[in-house]
C-alpha positions as CSV (number, residue, x, y, z in Angstrom):
1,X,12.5,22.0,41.4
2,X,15.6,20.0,41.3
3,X,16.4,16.5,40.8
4,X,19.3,14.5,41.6
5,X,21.0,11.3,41.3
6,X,22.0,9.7,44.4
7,X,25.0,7.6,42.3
8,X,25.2,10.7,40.3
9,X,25.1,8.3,37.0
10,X,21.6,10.0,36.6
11,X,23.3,13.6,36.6
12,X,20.8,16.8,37.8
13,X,17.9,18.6,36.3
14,X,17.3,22.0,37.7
15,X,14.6,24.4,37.1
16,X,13.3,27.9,37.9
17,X,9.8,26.9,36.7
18,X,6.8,26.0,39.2
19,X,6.6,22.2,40.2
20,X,3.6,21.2,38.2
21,X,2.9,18.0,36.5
22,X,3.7,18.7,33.3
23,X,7.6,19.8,34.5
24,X,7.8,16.6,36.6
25,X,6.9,14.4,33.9
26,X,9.0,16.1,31.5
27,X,12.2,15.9,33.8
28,X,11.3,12.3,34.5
29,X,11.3,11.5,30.6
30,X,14.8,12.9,30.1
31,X,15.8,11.2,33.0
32,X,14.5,7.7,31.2
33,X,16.6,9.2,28.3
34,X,19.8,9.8,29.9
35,X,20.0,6.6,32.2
36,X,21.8,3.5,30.9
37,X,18.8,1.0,29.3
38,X,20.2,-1.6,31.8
39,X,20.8,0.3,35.2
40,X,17.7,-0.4,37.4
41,X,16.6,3.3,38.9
42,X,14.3,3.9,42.3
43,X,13.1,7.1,42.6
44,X,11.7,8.6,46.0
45,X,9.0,11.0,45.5
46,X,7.3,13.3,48.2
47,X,3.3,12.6,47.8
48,X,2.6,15.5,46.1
49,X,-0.2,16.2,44.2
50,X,1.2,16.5,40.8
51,X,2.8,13.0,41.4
52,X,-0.6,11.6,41.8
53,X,-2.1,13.3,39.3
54,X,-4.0,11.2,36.2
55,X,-2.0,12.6,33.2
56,X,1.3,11.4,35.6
57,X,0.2,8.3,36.5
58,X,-0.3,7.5,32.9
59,X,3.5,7.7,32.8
60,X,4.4,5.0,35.2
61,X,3.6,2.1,33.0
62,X,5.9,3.3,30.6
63,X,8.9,4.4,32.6
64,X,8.6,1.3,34.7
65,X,9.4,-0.4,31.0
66,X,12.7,2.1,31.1
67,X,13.6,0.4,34.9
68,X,12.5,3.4,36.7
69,X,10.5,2.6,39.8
70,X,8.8,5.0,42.1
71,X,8.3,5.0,45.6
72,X,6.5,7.1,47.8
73,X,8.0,8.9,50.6
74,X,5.2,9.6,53.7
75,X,4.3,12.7,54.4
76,X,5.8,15.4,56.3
77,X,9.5,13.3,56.4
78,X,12.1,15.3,54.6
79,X,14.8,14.1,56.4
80,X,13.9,10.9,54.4
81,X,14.2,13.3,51.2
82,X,17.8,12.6,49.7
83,X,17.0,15.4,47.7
84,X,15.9,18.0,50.8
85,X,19.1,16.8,52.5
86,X,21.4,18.0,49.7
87,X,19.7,21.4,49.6
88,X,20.0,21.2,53.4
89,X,23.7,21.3,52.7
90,X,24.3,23.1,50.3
91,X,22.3,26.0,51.8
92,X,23.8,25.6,55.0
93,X,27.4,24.9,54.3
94,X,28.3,25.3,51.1
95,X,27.0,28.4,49.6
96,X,28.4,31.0,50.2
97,X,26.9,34.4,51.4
98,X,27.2,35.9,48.4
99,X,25.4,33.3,46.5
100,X,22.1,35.3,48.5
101,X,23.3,39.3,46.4
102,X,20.8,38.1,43.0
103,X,18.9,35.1,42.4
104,X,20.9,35.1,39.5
105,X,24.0,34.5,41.3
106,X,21.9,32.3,43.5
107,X,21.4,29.8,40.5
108,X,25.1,29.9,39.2
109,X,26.2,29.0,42.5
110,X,24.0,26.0,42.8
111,X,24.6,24.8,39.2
112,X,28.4,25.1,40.1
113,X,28.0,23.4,43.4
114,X,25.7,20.9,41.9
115,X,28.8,20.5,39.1
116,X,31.2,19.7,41.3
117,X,29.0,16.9,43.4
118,X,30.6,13.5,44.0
119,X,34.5,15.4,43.0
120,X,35.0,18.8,45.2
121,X,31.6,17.8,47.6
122,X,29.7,14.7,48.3
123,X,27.7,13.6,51.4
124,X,27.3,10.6,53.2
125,X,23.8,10.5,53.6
126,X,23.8,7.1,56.0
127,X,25.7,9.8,58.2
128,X,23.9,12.8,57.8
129,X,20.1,10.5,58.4
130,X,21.8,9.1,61.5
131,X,22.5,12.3,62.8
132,X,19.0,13.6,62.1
133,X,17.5,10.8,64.0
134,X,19.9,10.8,67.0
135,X,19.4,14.8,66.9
Protein backbone atom coordinates (compact mmCIF):
# COMPACT_ATOMS: atom_id res chain seq x y z
CA UNK A 1 0.00 0.00 0.00
CA UNK A 2 1.23 3.34 -0.53
CA UNK A 3 0.01 6.69 0.18
CA UNK A 4 0.86 9.92 -1.08
CA UNK A 5 0.47 13.63 -0.87
CA UNK A 6 -0.63 15.22 -3.85
CA UNK A 7 1.10 18.82 -2.47
CA UNK A 8 3.60 16.57 -1.02
CA UNK A 9 3.17 18.67 2.49
CA UNK A 10 1.62 15.30 3.59
CA UNK A 11 4.99 13.29 2.66
CA UNK A 12 4.43 9.18 1.78
CA UNK A 13 3.72 6.12 3.83
CA UNK A 14 4.74 2.91 2.15
CA UNK A 15 4.29 -0.53 3.17
CA UNK A 16 5.00 -4.20 2.35
CA UNK A 17 2.13 -5.36 4.59
CA UNK A 18 -1.48 -6.46 3.15
CA UNK A 19 -4.04 -3.54 2.81
CA UNK A 20 -6.34 -4.40 5.61
CA UNK A 21 -8.15 -2.04 7.91
CA UNK A 22 -6.21 -2.00 10.65
CA UNK A 23 -2.94 -0.66 8.18
CA UNK A 24 -5.22 1.88 6.60
CA UNK A 25 -6.34 3.31 9.69
CA UNK A 26 -2.99 3.29 11.15
CA UNK A 27 -1.38 5.16 8.08
CA UNK A 28 -4.34 7.55 8.18
CA UNK A 29 -3.63 8.45 11.97
CA UNK A 30 -0.02 9.35 11.26
CA UNK A 31 -1.08 11.10 8.51
CA UNK A 32 -3.54 13.35 11.07
CA UNK A 33 -0.21 13.51 13.05
CA UNK A 34 2.11 14.75 10.46
CA UNK A 35 -0.28 17.35 8.66
CA UNK A 36 -0.24 20.98 9.79
CA UNK A 37 -3.46 21.32 12.49
CA UNK A 38 -4.57 24.16 10.03
CA UNK A 39 -4.09 22.80 6.45
CA UNK A 40 -7.56 21.43 5.24
CA UNK A 41 -6.74 17.72 3.68
CA UNK A 42 -9.17 15.68 0.97
CA UNK A 43 -8.37 12.30 0.61
CA UNK A 44 -9.64 10.12 -2.40
CA UNK A 45 -10.20 6.62 -1.47
CA UNK A 46 -11.00 3.63 -3.88
CA UNK A 47 -14.34 1.89 -2.33
CA UNK A 48 -12.71 -0.75 -0.91
CA UNK A 49 -13.85 -2.87 1.62
CA UNK A 50 -11.60 -2.07 4.44
CA UNK A 51 -12.57 1.62 3.90
CA UNK A 52 -16.06 0.74 4.69
CA UNK A 53 -15.48 -1.36 7.21
CA UNK A 54 -17.23 -0.52 10.99
CA UNK A 55 -13.96 -0.31 13.05
CA UNK A 56 -12.86 2.38 10.04
CA UNK A 57 -15.69 4.28 9.90
CA UNK A 58 -15.51 4.83 13.62
CA UNK A 59 -12.39 6.90 12.60
CA UNK A 60 -13.97 9.47 10.35
CA UNK A 61 -15.60 11.47 13.06
CA UNK A 62 -12.38 11.94 14.52
CA UNK A 63 -10.05 12.67 11.63
CA UNK A 64 -12.69 14.90 10.20
CA UNK A 65 -11.96 16.95 13.70
CA UNK A 66 -8.03 16.83 12.37
CA UNK A 67 -9.42 18.55 8.69
CA UNK A 68 -9.14 15.39 6.90
CA UNK A 69 -12.05 14.69 4.60
CA UNK A 70 -12.68 11.60 2.57
CA UNK A 71 -14.18 11.09 -0.60
CA UNK A 72 -15.03 8.22 -2.48
CA UNK A 73 -13.68 7.46 -5.78
CA UNK A 74 -16.40 5.02 -8.06
CA UNK A 75 -15.52 2.00 -8.85
CA UNK A 76 -13.43 0.50 -11.47
CA UNK A 77 -11.76 4.40 -12.35
CA UNK A 78 -8.19 4.40 -11.54
CA UNK A 79 -7.27 6.81 -13.90
CA UNK A 80 -9.17 8.99 -11.35
CA UNK A 81 -6.62 7.37 -8.69
CA UNK A 82 -3.80 10.19 -8.20
CA UNK A 83 -2.25 7.55 -6.37
CA UNK A 84 -2.54 4.65 -9.42
CA UNK A 85 -1.33 7.37 -11.75
CA UNK A 86 2.04 7.89 -9.85
CA UNK A 87 2.65 4.08 -9.72
CA UNK A 88 1.68 4.21 -13.43
CA UNK A 89 4.72 6.30 -13.79
CA UNK A 90 6.96 5.38 -11.88
CA UNK A 91 6.63 1.73 -13.16
CA UNK A 92 6.57 2.81 -16.53
CA UNK A 93 9.11 5.45 -16.80
CA UNK A 94 10.97 5.86 -14.04
CA UNK A 95 12.19 2.64 -12.66
CA UNK A 96 14.56 1.32 -14.03
CA UNK A 97 14.96 -2.38 -15.16
CA UNK A 98 17.00 -3.32 -12.55
CA UNK A 99 14.74 -2.05 -9.94
CA UNK A 100 12.72 -5.68 -11.16
CA UNK A 101 16.53 -8.16 -9.98
CA UNK A 102 14.94 -8.44 -5.94
CA UNK A 103 12.02 -7.07 -4.48
CA UNK A 104 14.39 -5.78 -2.27
CA UNK A 105 15.90 -3.52 -4.70
CA UNK A 106 12.41 -3.11 -6.01
CA UNK A 107 11.45 -1.19 -2.64
CA UNK A 108 14.78 1.01 -2.46
CA UNK A 109 14.09 2.16 -5.77
CA UNK A 110 10.65 3.22 -5.05
CA UNK A 111 11.56 4.79 -1.67
CA UNK A 112 14.32 6.72 -3.59
CA UNK A 113 12.01 7.61 -6.45
CA UNK A 114 9.30 8.49 -4.04
CA UNK A 115 12.28 10.74 -2.21
CA UNK A 116 12.99 12.65 -4.79
CA UNK A 117 9.15 13.51 -5.84
CA UNK A 118 8.23 17.20 -6.40
CA UNK A 119 12.55 17.95 -6.79
CA UNK A 120 14.22 15.36 -9.46
CA UNK A 121 10.33 14.07 -10.66
CA UNK A 122 6.88 15.46 -10.42
CA UNK A 123 3.83 14.96 -12.65
CA UNK A 124 1.22 17.06 -13.91
CA UNK A 125 -1.58 15.08 -13.30
CA UNK A 126 -4.24 17.71 -15.14
CA UNK A 127 -1.96 16.53 -18.12
CA UNK A 128 -1.49 13.10 -17.63
CA UNK A 129 -5.88 12.70 -16.82
CA UNK A 130 -6.32 14.59 -20.06
CA UNK A 131 -4.32 12.35 -21.94
CA UNK A 132 -6.11 9.30 -20.39
CA UNK A 133 -9.45 10.63 -21.44
CA UNK A 134 -8.48 11.76 -24.98
CA UNK A 135 -6.52 8.32 -25.22
Amino acid sequence: MTAYSHSRAGGSHTTTEPETTKTVIEAFDRFVVQKDPDTFAVVALKSASMHRSITYRGKIVEWISHRVHLVYLLAYLPELNLIEILWRKMKYAWLPLSAYFSFDRLCDEVHRLLGGYGTDRAINFEEELIKMILG
